[in-house]
C-alpha positions in Angstrom: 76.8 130.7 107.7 75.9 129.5 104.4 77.8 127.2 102.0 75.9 129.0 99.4 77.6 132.6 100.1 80.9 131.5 98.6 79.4 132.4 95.2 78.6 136.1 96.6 81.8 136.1 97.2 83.6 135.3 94.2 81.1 136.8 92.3 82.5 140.2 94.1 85.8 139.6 93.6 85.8 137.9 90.2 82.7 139.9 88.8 83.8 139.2 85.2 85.6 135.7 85.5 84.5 132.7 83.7 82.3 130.8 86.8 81.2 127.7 84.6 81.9 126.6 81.3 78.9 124.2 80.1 79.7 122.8 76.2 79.5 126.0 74.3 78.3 128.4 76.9 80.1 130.1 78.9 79.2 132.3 82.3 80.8 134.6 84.3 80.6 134.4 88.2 77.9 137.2 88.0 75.8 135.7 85.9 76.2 132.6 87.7 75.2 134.4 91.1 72.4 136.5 89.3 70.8 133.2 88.1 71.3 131.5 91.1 69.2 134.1 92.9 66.4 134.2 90.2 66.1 130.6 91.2 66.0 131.3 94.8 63.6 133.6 94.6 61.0 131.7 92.1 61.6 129.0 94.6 60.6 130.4 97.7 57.5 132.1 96.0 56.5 128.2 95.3 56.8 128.1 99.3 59.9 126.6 99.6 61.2 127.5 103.4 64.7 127.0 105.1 65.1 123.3 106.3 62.8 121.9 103.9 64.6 118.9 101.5 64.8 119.8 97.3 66.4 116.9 95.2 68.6 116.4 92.5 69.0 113.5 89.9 70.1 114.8 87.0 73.7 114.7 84.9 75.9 117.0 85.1 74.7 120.7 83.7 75.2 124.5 84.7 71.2 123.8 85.2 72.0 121.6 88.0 74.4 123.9 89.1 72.1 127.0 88.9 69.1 125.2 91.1 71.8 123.6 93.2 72.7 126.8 94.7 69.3 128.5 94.5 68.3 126.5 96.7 71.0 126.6 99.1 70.5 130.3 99.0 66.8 129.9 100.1 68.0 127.9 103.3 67.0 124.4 101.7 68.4 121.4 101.9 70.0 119.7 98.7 69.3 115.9 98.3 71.6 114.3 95.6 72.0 111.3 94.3 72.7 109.6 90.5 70.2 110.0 87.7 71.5 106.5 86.8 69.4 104.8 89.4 66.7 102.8 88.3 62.8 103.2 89.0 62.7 101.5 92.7 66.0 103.0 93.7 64.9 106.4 92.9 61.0 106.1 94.2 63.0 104.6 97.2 65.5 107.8 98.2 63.0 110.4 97.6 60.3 108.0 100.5 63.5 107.9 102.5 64.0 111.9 102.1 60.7 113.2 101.4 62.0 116.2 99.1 59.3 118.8 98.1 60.9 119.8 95.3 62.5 117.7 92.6 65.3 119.0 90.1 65.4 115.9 87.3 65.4 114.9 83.3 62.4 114.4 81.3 63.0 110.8 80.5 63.1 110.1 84.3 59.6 112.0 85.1 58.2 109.1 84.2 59.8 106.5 87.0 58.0 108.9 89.6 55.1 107.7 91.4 52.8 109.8 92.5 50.9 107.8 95.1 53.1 107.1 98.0 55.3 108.8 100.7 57.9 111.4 99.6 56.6 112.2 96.3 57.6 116.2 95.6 55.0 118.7 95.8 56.8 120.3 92.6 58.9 118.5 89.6 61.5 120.6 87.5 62.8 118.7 84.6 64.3 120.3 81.0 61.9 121.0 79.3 59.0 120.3 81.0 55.3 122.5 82.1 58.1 124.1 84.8 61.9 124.0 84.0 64.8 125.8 84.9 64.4 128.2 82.3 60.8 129.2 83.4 61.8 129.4 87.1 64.6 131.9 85.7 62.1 133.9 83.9 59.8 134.4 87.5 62.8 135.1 89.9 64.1 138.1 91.0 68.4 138.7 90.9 68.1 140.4 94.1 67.5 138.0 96.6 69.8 138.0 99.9 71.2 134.7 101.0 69.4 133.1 104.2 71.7 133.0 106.6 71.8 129.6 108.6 73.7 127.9 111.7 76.7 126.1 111.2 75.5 122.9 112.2 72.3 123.1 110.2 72.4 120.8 107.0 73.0 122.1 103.6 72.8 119.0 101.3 72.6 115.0 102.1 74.4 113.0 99.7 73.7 109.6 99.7 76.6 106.9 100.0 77.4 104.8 96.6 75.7 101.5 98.1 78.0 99.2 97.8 77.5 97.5 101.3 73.6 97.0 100.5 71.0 100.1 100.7 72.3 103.7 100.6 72.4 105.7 103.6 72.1 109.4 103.1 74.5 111.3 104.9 74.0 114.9 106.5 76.3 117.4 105.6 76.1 120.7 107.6 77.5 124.2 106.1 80.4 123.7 108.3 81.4 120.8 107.0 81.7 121.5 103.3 82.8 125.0 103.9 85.9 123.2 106.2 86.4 120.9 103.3 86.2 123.1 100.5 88.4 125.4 102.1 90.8 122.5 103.1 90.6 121.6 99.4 91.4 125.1 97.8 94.2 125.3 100.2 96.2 122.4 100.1 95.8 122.4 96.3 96.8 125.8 95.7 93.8 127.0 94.3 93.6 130.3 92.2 91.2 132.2 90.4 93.4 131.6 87.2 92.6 127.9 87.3 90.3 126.0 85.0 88.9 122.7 86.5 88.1 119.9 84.7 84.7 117.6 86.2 83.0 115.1 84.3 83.0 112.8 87.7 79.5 113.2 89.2 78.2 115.9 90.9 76.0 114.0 93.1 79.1 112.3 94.6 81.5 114.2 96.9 84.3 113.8 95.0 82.5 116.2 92.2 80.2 117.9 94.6 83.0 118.9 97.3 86.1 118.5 96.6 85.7 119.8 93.0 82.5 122.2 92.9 82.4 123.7 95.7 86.5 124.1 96.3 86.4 126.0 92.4 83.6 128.3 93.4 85.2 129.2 96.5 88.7 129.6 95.1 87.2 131.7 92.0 88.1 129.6 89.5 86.2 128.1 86.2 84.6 124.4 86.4 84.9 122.8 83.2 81.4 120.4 83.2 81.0 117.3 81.2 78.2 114.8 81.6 80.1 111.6 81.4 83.7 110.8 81.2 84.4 110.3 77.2 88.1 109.7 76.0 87.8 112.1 72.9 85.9 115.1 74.6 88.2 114.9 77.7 91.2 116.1 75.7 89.7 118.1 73.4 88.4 120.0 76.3 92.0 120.5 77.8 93.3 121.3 74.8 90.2 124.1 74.3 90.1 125.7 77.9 93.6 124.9 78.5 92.4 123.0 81.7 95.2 123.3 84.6 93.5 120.6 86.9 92.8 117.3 86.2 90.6 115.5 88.4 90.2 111.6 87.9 90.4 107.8 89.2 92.4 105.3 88.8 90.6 103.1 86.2 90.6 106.4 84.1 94.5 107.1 85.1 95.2 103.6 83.8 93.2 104.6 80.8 94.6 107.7 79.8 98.5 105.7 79.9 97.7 103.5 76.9 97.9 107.0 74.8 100.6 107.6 72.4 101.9 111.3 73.0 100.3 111.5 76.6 101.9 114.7 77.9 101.3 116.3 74.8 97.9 115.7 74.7 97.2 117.5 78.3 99.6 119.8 78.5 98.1 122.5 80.2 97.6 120.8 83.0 99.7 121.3 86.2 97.7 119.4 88.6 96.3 116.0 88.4 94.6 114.0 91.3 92.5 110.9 91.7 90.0 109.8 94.0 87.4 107.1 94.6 90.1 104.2 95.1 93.4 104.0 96.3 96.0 104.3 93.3 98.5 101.5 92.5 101.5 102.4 93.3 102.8 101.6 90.0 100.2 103.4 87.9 101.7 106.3 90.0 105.3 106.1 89.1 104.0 105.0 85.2 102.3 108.5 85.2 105.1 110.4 86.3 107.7 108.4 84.1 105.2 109.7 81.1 104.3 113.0 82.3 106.2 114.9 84.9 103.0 115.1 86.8 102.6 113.3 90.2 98.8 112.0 90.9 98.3 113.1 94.4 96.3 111.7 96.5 93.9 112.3 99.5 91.5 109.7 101.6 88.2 111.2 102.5 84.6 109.8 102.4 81.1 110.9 102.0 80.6 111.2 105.8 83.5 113.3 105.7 82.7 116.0 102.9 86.1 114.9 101.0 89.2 115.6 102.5 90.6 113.9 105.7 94.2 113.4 104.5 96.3 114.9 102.0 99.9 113.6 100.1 101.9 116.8 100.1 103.0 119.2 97.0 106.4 119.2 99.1 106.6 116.2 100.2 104.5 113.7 98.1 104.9 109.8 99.5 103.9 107.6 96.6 101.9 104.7 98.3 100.5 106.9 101.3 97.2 109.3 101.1 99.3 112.3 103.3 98.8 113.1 106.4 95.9 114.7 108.1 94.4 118.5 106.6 93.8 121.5 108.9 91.2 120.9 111.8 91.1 117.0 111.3 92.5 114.6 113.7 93.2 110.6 112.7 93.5 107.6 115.0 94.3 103.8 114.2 92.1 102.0 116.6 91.3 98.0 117.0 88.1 96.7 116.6 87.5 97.6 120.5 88.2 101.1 119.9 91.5 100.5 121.7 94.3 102.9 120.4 96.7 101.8 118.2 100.6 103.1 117.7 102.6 104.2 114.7 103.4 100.9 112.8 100.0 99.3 113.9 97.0 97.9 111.3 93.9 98.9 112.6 90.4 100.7 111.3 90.8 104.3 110.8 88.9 106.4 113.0 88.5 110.7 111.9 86.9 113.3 114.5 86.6 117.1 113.3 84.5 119.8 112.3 84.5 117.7 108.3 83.1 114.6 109.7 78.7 114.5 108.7 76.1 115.0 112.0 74.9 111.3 110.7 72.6 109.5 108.6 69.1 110.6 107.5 66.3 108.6 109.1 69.1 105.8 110.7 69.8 106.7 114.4 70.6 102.7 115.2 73.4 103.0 112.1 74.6 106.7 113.1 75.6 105.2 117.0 76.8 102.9 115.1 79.5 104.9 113.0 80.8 106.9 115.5 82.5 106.2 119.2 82.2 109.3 121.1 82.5 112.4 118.7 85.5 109.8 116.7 83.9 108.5 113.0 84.7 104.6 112.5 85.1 104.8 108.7 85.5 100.8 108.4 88.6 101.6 106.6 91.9 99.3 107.8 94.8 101.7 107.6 98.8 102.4 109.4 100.5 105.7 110.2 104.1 105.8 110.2 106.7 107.1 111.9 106.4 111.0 109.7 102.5 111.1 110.8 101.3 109.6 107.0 98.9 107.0 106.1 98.0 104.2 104.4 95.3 103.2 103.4 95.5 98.7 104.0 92.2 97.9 103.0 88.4 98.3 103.4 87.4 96.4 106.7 84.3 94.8 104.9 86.7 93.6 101.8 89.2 91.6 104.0 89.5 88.1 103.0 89.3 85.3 106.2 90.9 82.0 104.2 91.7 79.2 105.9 91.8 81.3 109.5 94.3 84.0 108.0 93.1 87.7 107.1 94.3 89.1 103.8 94.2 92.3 102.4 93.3 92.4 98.5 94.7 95.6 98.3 97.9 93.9 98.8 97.8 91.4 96.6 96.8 94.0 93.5 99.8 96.5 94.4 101.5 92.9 93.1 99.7 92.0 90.4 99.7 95.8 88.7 103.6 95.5 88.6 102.9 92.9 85.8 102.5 93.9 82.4 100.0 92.2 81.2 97.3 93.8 84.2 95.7 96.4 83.3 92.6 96.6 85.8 92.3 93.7 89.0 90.0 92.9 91.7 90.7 90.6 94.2 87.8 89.2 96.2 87.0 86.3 98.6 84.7 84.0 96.9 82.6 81.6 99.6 84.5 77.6 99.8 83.1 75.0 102.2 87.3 74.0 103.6 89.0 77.6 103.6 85.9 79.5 104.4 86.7 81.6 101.2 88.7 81.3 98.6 91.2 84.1 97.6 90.4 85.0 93.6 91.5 87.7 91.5 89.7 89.1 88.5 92.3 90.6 85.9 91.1 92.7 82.5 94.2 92.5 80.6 96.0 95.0 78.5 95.4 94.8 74.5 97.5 92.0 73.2 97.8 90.4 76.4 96.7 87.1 77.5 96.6 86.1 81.4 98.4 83.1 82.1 97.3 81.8 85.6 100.2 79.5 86.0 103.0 82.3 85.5 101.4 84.5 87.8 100.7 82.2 90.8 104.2 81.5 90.3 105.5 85.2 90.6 102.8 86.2 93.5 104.6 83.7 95.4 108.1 84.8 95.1 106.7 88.0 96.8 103.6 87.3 98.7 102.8 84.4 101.9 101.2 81.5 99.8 97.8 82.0 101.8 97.9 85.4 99.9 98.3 84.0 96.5 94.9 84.1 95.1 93.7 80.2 94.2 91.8 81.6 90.3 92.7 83.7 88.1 89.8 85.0 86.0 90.1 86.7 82.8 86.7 89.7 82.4 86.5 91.5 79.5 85.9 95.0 82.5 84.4 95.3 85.9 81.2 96.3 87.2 82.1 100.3 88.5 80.0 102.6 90.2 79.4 106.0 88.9 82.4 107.4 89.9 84.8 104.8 88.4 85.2 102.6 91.7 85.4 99.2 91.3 82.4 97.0 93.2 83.7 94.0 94.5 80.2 93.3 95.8 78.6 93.3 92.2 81.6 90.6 91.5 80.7 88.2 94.3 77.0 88.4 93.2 77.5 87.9 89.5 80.5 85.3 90.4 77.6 83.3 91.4 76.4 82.7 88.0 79.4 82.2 86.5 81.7 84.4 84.6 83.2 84.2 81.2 85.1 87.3 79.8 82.7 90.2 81.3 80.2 91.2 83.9 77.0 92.3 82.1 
């Protein structure tokens, strides 16, 4: 088995199709897969052998792409992460996985050290003495994808960080194959569809769920570096994109637009990811549209998908109910398990879930009882077999001796008009232990008046819920892929916060 051999594939079936669509250029699958094995084979003459780790830290590109799968082909390892990170973040994740080869930009060649563990044996950069263009020119199109075991890793993608240091975890051939097939299948998938993805591709949102699901369903990816308001719909208007792939601070976004289902409509599908989605943003979106957002839950460790909310039966508030081969449990923090109806952390075992983390044997053991994932996740399945998602086991809020939920209290607040984006966090407090504190952008012309909402969270929420501040930011510290870091909150918090975090 190899990941890799889903672009032989389509590239036999849809020889002539559009593969990737990269600004102006355009390829078809069998220029994709011809490139893909030039890189390959320049690679392994360079000495690259199956196991060995190649890197990635670059924005999104058919260049990426191209090396991307050339060096799954050759059996390698791919090691992503975000070209975003600073010097000693980077220097840090190539001494944690020791890559000897590096795929990266020009401007970041010069953040790499050269004198200490993991630095790569070779660097590939734009335009640099070797690029992806060179390594094209000395490869060969006829190179034979190596094949590998099931349970052998194909790429490490390191979690987003924001419980402390990134872990990177292992994901084997089986487990993107199961999820990228999960993904095309659930979705509907078809050659004739045109996928929009300006989310990361280091991140397996981008890397899974989108990428790989498109290659093996035949259809075109549509890449963008960046998510930028005015490119985005010109872009769907141009390729006539049919799937629209998102989060909710984008969704949110996008419903401020005059004319909205004009402006996108080609587009049949639309999902998010990253965070759960308000309920009310939902409904807002539909109201404008026609288009549900569906929804799935899924994590790094578990190559995207573990739950999906159904084309036939879509349950706004709820993330579906588990996807072929993958089986979900609600357990207590003793690993006891829990019935239908019962809050508890949310525990996945199938042939999805990663083989652990690179170099962390303490925090794999850790993460898993028996062969069943503990994804630190606090979530319910009802009475139909569908869950929810409560709240992230790490972000629960002990005030005054009482647990609460923030995802709770910002379903609330987003039925108000003047919310546009919110965060609720526990900030430290000597008497209550912490303090419950929401952080609110508001929409254009709005102004947040503490006061009036205390007064309506407690009409529908137990006072110990109601948050004690409200504070107006001008937005909120995100990660790459558009979550919302409380942790970055509770650390700037600390200095004080007027109308944004910088």
């Amino acid at each position: 088995m190899n990941i890799a051999a889903n672009l032989d594939h389509a590239a036999f079936h849809y020889s002539d199709h559009h593969a990737v669509t990269d600004g102006d250029r355009s390829v078809s699958f069998s220029e994709f897969r011809r490139d893909a094995n030039r890189m390959a084979s320049a690679l392994v003459d360079y000495g690259l052998q199956p196991g060995d780790h190649v890197a990635l830290c670059a924005p999104n590109s058919y260049a990426w792409m191209v090396f991307y799968f050339g060096a799954l082909k050759a059996g390698a390892v791919a090691v992503t992460f975000s070209h975003l990170l600073m010097k000693d973040e980077i220097n840090r994740t190539l001494t944690d996985c020791e890559p000897r080869i590096l795929f990266t930009t020009d401007e970041k060649l010069e953040d790499l050290g050269d004198d200490r563990k993991g630095a790569p044996e070779l660097l590939v950069s734009d335009h640099g003495d070797i690029s992806c263009a060179r390594l094209l020119e000395k490869g060969t199109s006829d190179f034979k994808t190596v094949d590998r075991q099931r349970e052998d890793t194909a790429a490490i993608l390191y979690t987003g960080g924001t419980t402390g240091i990134p872990k990177g975890a292992m994901l084997t051939h089986e487990n993107l194959q199961t999820s990228a097939f999960n993904v095309a299948h659930y979705e509907r998938s078809t050659e004739k569809d045109r996928a929009l993805c300006f989310l990361p591709l280091n991140h397996v949102f981008g890397h899974v769920h989108i990428m790989h699901s498109t290659v093996l369903s035949g259809g075109e990816l549509i890449l963008q570096p960046a998510f930028d308001l005015e490119k985005v719909l010109e872009a769907i208007d141009r390729h006539r994109v049919t799937k629209f792939y998102s989060v909710p601070t984008i969704y949110i976004r996008l419903l401020r637009l005059p004319d909205l289902r004009k402006k996108i409509g080609s587009v049949r599908y639309c999902f998010s990811a990253a965070a759960s989605m308000a309920t009310e943003v939902v409904r807002d979106w539909k109201g404008r549209t026609g288009l549900d957002i569906y929804e799935a839950y899924g994590l790094t460790e578990s190559a995207s998908m573990v739950t999906y909310n159904h084309y036939y039966r879509h349950v706004v508030g709820s993330v579906g109910t588990p996807v072929n081969l993958v089986e979900v449990q609600i357990r207590d923090l003793e690993g006891n398990l829990l019935g239908e109806g019962e809050e508890g952390e949310i525990c996945i075992c199938g042939p999805n879930m990663t083989k652990g983390y690179l170099n962390q044997p303490e925090e794999t053991e850790a993460a898993f009882w028996g062969n069943w994932f503990r994804s630190g996740d606090i979530g319910v399945i009802d009475e139909d077999g569908y869950l929810y998602i409560v709240d992230r086991l790490k972000d629960m809020i002990i005030t005054g001796g009482e647990n609460v939920y923030p995802r709770e209290v910002e379903e609330v607040l987003y039925t108000r008009p003047e919310v546009l984006e919110c965060a609720v966090v526990g900030i430290p407090e000597h008497e209550y232990g912490e303090l419950v504190t929401a952080f609110i952008v508001p929409r254009e012309g709005h102004q947040i008046d503490p006061d009036a909402l205390k007064n309506y969270l407690k009409t529908r929420l137990a006072p110990f819920k109601v948050p004690k501040e409200f504070i107006t930011v001008g937005e909120m510290p995100k990660s790459g892929a558009g979550k919302i870091l409380k942790r970055e909150i509770r650390r700037q918090y600390r200095g004080g916060i007027s109308k944004s975090f910088d």
